[in-house]
N, C-alpha and C positions, 0 to 999 in steps of 0.2 A: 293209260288213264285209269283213275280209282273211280269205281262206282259202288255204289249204295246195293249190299245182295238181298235179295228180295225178303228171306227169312229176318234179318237184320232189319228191313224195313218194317212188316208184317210179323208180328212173334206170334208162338202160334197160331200161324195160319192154317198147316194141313188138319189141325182137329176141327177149326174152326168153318174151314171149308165144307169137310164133311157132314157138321151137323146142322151145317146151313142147305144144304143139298137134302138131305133127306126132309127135311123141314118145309124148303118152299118145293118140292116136288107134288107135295101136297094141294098144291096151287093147279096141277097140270088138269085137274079134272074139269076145272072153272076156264079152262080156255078150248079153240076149235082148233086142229090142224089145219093151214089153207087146203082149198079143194077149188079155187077158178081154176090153176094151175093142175090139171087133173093129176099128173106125177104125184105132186107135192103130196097130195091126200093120203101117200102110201106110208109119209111120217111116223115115226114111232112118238104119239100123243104123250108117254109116261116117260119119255125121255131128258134129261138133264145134266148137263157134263160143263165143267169149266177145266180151263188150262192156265195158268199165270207164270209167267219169263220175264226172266231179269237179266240186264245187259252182259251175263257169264252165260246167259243160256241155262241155268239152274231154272227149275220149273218145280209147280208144285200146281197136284189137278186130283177134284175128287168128281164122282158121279160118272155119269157114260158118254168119256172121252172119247171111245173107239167109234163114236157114230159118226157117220160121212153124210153131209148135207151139200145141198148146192151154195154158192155166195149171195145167191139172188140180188138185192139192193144194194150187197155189202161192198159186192162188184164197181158202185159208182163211186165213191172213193178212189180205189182207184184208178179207174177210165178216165176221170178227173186228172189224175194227177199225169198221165199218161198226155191227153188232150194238152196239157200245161205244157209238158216237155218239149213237145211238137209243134206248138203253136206259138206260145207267149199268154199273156194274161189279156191283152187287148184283142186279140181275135176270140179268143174262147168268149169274155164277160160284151162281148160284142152280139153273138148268139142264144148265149144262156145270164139270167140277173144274178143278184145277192140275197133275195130277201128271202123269209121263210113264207110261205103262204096259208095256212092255218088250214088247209083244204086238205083232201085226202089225196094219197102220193100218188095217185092213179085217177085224181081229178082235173080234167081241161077246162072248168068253168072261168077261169081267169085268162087261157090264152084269147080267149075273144072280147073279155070284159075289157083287161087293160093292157093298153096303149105301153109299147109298142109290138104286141102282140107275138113276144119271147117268153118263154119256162124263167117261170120266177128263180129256180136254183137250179142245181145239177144233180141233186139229188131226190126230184122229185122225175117220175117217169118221163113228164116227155122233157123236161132236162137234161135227163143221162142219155134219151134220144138224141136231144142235139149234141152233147158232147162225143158221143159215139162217132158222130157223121165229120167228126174234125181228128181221128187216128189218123196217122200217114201211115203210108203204105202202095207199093207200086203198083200193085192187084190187088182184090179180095182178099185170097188166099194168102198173103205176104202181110196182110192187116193182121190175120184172124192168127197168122206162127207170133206177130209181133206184139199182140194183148195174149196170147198166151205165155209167151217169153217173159214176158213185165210180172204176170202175175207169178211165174215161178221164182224170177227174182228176188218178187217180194217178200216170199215165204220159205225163200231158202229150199225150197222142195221139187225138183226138178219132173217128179212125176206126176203131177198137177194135170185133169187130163179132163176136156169138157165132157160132161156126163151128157152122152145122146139122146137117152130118155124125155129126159126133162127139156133140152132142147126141145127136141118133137113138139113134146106136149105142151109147149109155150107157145112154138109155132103155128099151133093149130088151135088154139083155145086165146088170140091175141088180139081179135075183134078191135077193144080201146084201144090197144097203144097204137095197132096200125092207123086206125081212125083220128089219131093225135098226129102219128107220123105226116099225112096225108096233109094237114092242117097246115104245120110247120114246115111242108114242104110248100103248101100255096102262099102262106108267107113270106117265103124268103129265107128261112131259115134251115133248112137241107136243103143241100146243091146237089146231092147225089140220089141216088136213085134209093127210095124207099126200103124196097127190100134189101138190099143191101146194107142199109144203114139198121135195119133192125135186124139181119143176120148178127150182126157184131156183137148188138144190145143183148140179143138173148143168148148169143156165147156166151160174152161175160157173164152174164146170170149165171147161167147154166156149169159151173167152173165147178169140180166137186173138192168138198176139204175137209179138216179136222178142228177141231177147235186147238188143238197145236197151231197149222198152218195162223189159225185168225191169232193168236198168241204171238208167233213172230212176226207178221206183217202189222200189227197193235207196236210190236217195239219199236221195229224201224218208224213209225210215225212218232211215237214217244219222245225219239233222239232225234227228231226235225230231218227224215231220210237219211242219217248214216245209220249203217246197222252196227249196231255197239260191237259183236259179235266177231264180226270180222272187220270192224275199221273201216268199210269201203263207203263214199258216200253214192247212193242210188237215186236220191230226188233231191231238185234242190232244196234248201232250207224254205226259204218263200213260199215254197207251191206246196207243201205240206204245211205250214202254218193255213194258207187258205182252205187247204182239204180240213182240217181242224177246226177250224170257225164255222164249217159248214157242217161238220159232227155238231156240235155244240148245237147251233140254230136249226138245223135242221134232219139232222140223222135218226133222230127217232120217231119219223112222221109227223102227225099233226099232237102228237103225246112229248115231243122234244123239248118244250117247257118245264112240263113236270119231270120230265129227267133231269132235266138241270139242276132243278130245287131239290127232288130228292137225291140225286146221286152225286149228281157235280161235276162229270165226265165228259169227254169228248166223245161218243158212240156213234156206232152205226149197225141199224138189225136191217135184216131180210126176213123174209115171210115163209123160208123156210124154218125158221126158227133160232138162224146165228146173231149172236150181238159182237161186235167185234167195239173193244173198248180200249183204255189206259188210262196209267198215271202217268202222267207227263215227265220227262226225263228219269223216268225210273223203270215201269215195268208195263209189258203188253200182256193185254186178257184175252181169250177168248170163251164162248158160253155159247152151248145148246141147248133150245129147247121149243121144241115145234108147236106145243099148245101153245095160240096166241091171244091175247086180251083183243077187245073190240079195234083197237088203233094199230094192230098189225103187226105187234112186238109179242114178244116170248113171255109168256106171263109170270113164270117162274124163276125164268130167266133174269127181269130188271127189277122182279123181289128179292133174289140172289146177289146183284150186285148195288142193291140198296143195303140190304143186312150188309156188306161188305163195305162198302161205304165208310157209311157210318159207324161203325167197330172202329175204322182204324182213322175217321175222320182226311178222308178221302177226296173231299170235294176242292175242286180248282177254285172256288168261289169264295 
């Protein structure tokens, strides 16, 4: 199959990259590293790196690529898609809704408010909570090889490896979520045992990467779970079209509106600082940068992929 190579798509991109980088870097001072997460706080604040891959694998990345962050939120994507595999669509959206909730991704003011007292998405924490608590697996341990396995899949990188650090220190600094946990286990909604079901949650968080890695798990969802790359299909088409709609509505916290308007993109950030993004059957991004604006997103970060944007008129909209 012929596909469209990135430079061909993008013309001068790598100058353009570069002077976009040093340009919104300038942004990093106007944001905070997270610090509830105490790890996190150890972020390099001045930091900024994109990666962009085209279905040859050709890439093109300026600013500080080599920096290694955890997945944090990026991780629910795909837990998501993983739950999908395992499950079907009617058991997962049985546990966890569709909607976006306009609250903040670590807010449970709505599991009590409305009826039927389920995580509006799966992308909001106690969402990826409930998704979390529907992985199979025969034991813990055989859960915890088998969302590690998925995620090396996904990014072609088979040394993919949870960073124990930041586990710890999620575990120990987790007051809400467990508090959420606890909720939707008196709900109905975790059948299994708490700690367990947040062991997984904060694996996945906890997963360490490159903005490479988010670059080629960005392509495989671009080309609807085949990875262009090697031909193989890994998710099915369906459940990556729904992991996509819940980019769009909901991936960039309660700021996913205005990402839409300004950028136009399918995203998904963590609060370490990654955005993991795409252009839809064409190329996957990925971008660092730990200073975050008040909504939890990289601040330099979705200035970067707005100037980007918009240059090459980018938006799915």
């Amino acid at each position: 199959m012929s596909y469209i190579k990135l430079h061909d798509r993008l013309p001068n991109i790598e100058h353009n990259l570069q002077m976009w980088v040093e340009q919104c870097k300038q942004q990093c001072h106007g944001g905070k590293v997270a610090s509830y997460i105490p790890e996190l706080a150890k972020g390099n604040k001045q930091a900024l790196g994109i990666v962009m891959m085209d279905a040859y694998g050709e890439q093109c990345s300026a600013g500080d690529i080599q920096t290694v962050f955890t997945l944090q939120s990026i991780s629910k994507v795909f837990s998501l898609l993983l739950a999908l595999m395992d499950n079907g669509e009617e058991i997962v959206f049985h546990k966890v809704g569709m909607e976006p909730t306009g609250d903040s991704f670590n807010s449970m003011l709505k599991l009590e408010l409305v009826q039927p007292g389920i995580p509006f998405n799966p992308l909001i924490n106690a969402g990826a909570i409930a998704v979390s608590s529907l992985i199979q697996g025969s034991s813990q341990k055989h859960k915890l090889e088998r969302v590690l396995q998925f995620f090396r899949k996904c990014a072609h990188n088979d040394s993919l490896q949870f960073n124990e650090q930041v586990y710890q220190s999620e575990l120990h600094s987790a007051d809400l979520n467990r508090s959420m946990a606890y909720f939707l286990k008196d709900n109905g909604v975790l059948e299994h045992s708490v700690d367990d079901v947040l062991d997984i949650y904060f694996r996945h968080c906890s997963i360490d990467v490159s903005v490479k890695d988010l670059a080629r798990m960005g392509l495989l969802l671009a080309y609807n779970g085949t990875d262009p790359i090697t031909g193989e299909q890994l998710i099915p088409k369906r459940y990556v079209q729904i992991a996509k709609s819940f980019m769009v509505t909901c991936g960039m916290y309660n700021a996913s509106g205005q990402f839409a308007i300004q950028v136009g993109l399918p995203a998904k950030s963590g609060v370490s600082g990654g955005i993991l993004t795409l252009i839809p059957g064409a190329i996957g991004i990925g971008v660092v940068g730990p200073a975050l604006n008040s909504k939890g997103n990289s601040i330099a970060g979705v200035e970067l992929l707005e100037k980007l944007s918009n240059a090459y008129d980018l938006s799915m909209f």
